[in-house]
Residue, then its C-alpha position, 0 to 999 in steps of 0.5 A: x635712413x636717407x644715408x650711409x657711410x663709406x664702405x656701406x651701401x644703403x638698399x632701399x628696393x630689391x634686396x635680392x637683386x643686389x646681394x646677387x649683384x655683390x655676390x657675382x662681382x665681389x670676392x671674399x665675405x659678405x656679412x651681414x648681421x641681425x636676425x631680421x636681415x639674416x631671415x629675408x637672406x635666407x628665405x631668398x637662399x642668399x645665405x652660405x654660411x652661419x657662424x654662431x657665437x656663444x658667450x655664456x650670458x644670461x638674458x632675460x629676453x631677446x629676439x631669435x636668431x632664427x624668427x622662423x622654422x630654422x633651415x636646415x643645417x649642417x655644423x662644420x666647425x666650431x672653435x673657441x674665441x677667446x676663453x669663454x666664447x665658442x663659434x659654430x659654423x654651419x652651411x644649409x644642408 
């Protein structure tokens, strides 16, 4: 990828120092989606929060949300999306 569009910001170095920059200058969410990315943010320990929606689909296969051991977590929501849609927050532990 040579170039985003507005709004968006293309990283191509050092990840963690720019989700840091971002974090200490922004207010409000950042949010990020993908389990690969979200895996490199929360080894860096640049994940606050987890929001998790469930729909029940069936797949046959699909990639993990979480590619490794999964952090250790604490539930502090869950609230239904719709009719059939449940989303569950949760913070590291």
């Amino acid at each position: 990828m040579k170039s985003v569009g507005p709004n968006a910001t293309l990283v191509e170095d050092d990840v963690e120092a720019v989700i840091r920059s971002l974090k200490a200058r922004l207010v409000g969410e950042i949010t990020v989606s993908g389990p690969d990315l979200a895996q490199s943010l929360t080894d860096l320990g640049l994940i606050d929060e987890y929001r998790l929606y469930f729909h029940p689909i069936v797949l046959g296969r699909g990639k993990p949300f979480f590619a490794d051991p999964r952090p250790p977590l604490r539930l502090v929501s869950t609230d239904p999306v719709g009719e059939d849609t449940v989303r569950l927050t949760y913070v590291p532990a």
